[in-house]
C-alpha positions, -999 to 999 in steps of 0.1 A, spaced: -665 112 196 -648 94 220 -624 121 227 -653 146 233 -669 128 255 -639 118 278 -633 159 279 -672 163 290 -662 137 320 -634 153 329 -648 194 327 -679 172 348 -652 157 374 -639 192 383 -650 201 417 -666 230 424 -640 256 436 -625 252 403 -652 270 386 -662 303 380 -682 317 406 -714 329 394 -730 366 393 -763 365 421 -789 371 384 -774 333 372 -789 321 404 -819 309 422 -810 316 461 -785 338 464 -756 340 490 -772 361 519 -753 365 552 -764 342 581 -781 364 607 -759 356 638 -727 355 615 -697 376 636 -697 415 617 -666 433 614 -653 450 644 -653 490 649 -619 501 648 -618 520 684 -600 552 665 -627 559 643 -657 552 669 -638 574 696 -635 599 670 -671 595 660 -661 586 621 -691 571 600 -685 552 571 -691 525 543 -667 500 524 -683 483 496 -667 452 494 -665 419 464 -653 385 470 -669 347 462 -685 332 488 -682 290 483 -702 262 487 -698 261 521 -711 296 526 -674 306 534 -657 338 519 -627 334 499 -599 357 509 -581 357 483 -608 372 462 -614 402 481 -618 433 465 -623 470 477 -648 489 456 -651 519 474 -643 525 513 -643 558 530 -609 549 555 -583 521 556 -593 512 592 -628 505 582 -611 486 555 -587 466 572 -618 460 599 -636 440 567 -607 424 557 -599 408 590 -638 394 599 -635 376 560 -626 345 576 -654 342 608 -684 357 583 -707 332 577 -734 331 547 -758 304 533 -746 297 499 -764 305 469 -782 276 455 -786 270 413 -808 240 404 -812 227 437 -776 222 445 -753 249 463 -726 268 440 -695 296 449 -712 330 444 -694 364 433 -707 387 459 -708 429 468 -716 431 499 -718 472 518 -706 470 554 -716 503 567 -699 519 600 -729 538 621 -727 555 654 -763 552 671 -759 582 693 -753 617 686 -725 634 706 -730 660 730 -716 690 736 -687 678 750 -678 652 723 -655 651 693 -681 657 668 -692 633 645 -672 629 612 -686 617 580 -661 612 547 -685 610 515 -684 578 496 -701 594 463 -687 591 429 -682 622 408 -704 633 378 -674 616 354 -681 582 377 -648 586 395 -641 572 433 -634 599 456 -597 600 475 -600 582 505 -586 596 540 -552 581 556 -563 596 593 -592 614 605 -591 648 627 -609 665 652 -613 697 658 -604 706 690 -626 701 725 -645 714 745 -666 728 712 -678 766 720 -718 769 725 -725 787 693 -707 761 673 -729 730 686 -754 719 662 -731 731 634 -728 715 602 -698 722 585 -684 705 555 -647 707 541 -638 702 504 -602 692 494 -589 694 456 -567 661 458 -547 654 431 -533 620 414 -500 617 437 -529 623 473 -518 657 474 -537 680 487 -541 709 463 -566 732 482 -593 730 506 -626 750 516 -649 749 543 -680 770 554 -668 788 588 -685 786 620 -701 816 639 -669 816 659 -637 831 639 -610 820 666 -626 787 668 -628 783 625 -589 792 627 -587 760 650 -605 741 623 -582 754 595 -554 739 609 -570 706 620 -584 707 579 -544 716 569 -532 681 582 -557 655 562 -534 632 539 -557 615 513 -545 582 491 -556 595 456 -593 590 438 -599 567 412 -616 560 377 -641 533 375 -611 509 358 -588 518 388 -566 548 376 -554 576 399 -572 605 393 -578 645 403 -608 646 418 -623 662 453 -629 646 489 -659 654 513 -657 653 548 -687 666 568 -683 677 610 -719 673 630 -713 693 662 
């Protein structure tokens, strides 16, 4: 009895970081980011390039309302700058912490940060360049792009307003086993395209538990 109870005062003594974080339905108030906390930065490549995109991030947010770094964890994310953009803002975000019983406990949190351009390009502009986020139908990450290309400038006249989307069969190694696109009204300018489309390098897609896996990428061109 004794011995029991001297292991409930200890297991009681822990502090708090030494505990499992808890999942946001265990709590009452969960950790929500403070509304003049720093965001991550856009990385200047993709924003001159006009690149959209989303990286669904995890990681434990303490009592302090303070991420932990070195739980971070990459869900999903549509390019490694927009990832590497998350990773460095971990340590200036700011949350309020969630709250269980009226006192304040470390939180497992997934958290989208999504990259948005509020204006549309003109005529004269790289258009914009989306990479799908979306799962498969088997549940399976898509491959996710190593650089972004544009197609050349100035874009002709009949191309603007275009929407063109390219599909690449990437296998479990990133290569690039085939690609397809719908073609423009203008033939010399799709041959452009091709070539921009022939140098995308892609790390591989994975399954739900984190395995490399064959699957396709989606990359869409607003002109």
């Amino acid at each position: 009895m004794v011995r029991i109870a001297a292991l409930i005062l200890m297991l009681s003594s822990w502090p708090l970081s030494a505990q499992l974080p808890y999942f946001e339905f265990q709590v009452e108030k969960q950790a929500t980011l403070m509304p003049d906390s720093p965001r991550p930065l856009y990385p200047d490549m993709l924003k001159a390039a006009n690149v959209e995109g989303e990286v669904l991030a995890q990681f434990v947010v303490d009592t302090a309302g303070r991420v932990e770094s070195n739980t971070f964890k990459v869900l999903k994310s549509s390019h490694e700058l927009f990832t590497l953009s998350v990773k460095s803002a971990l340590d200036v975000l700011r949350f309020y912490p969630a709250e269980l019983s009226g006192r304040k406990v470390r939180q497992l949190v997934q958290m989208p940060f999504v990259f948005g351009l509020s204006t549309r390009p003109d005529s004269v502009s790289p258009p914009r360049v989306t990479i799908s986020t979306a799962r498969d139908e088997a549940g399976n990450f898509p491959p996710t792009a190593m650089e972004i290309f544009i197609p050349p400038i100035p874009v002709p006249k009949s191309v603007v307003g275009f929407h063109l989307v390219a599909e690449f069969d990437v296998d479990e190694t990133g290569k690039v086993r085939s690609f397809t696109f719908n073609p423009t009204p203008d033939a010399p300018y799709n041959r452009k395209i091709e070539e921009v489309l022939r140098s995308y390098r892609f790390k591989p897609g994975v399954t739900p538990d984190g395995k490399p896996v064959r699957t396709k990428a989606r990359v869409k061109y607003d002109f």
